[in-house]
C-alpha positions, 0 to 999 in steps of 0.5 A, a space after each residue: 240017126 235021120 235028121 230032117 232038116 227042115 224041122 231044123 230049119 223050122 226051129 231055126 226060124 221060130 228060135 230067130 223069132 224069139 231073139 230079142 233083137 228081132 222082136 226090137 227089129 219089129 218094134 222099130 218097124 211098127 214105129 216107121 209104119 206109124 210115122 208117115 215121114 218115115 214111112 214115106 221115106 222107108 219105102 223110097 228107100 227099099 224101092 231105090 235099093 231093089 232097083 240099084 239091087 237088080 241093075 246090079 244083078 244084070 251088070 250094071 253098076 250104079 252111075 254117078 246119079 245114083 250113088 249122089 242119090 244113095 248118098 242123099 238118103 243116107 243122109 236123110 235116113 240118118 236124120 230121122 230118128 225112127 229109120 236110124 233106130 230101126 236100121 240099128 235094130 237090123 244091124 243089131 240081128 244081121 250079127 245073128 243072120 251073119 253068123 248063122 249063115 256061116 254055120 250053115 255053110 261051113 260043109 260047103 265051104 269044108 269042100 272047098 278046102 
């Protein structure tokens, strides 16, 4: 039996689509796009992290700074409403992506057995 694997993988994605986990995560960003508060602090947020993201890629770890700072939106984001339902929406679905990850490489990890 041949399997093509990215029609699997194309069946994966459109199955992640229709979880309801997913179509919440989309509602919760929508509500973010409509609210400028939110939405200003969203892509503060997300551009901070990119940042933290590929200083850590090239060895650098965040400095007292930026975790003050990491900090400080964390709190913000807690206090709004709209970014805190969002990001329990993302939680909710990385359950899935979680899992789903750990399925897809159980043949690696097998070898390294």
């Amino acid at each position: 039996m041949t399997v093509n694997i990215y029609d699997l993988a194309n069946e994966l994605e459109r199955g992640i689509r229709e979880l309801s986990e997913y179509q919440t995560l989309v509602e919760q960003k929508a509500k973010i796009d409509e609210d400028q508060e939110a939405k200003t602090l969203f892509d503060e947020f997300t551009s901070f992290q990119e940042q933290i993201y590929t200083a850590m890629q090239s060895g650098q770890m965040p400095s007292e700074d930026d975790q003050k700072k990491i900090q400080e939106m964390g709190e913000k984001i807690e206090a709004n409403a709209t970014l805190k339902a969002y990001l329990e929406a993302q939680q909710a679905l990385s359950v899935y992506l979680n899992d789903i990850e750990r399925i897809v490489f159980s043949p690696i990890s097998d070898l390294n057995k």
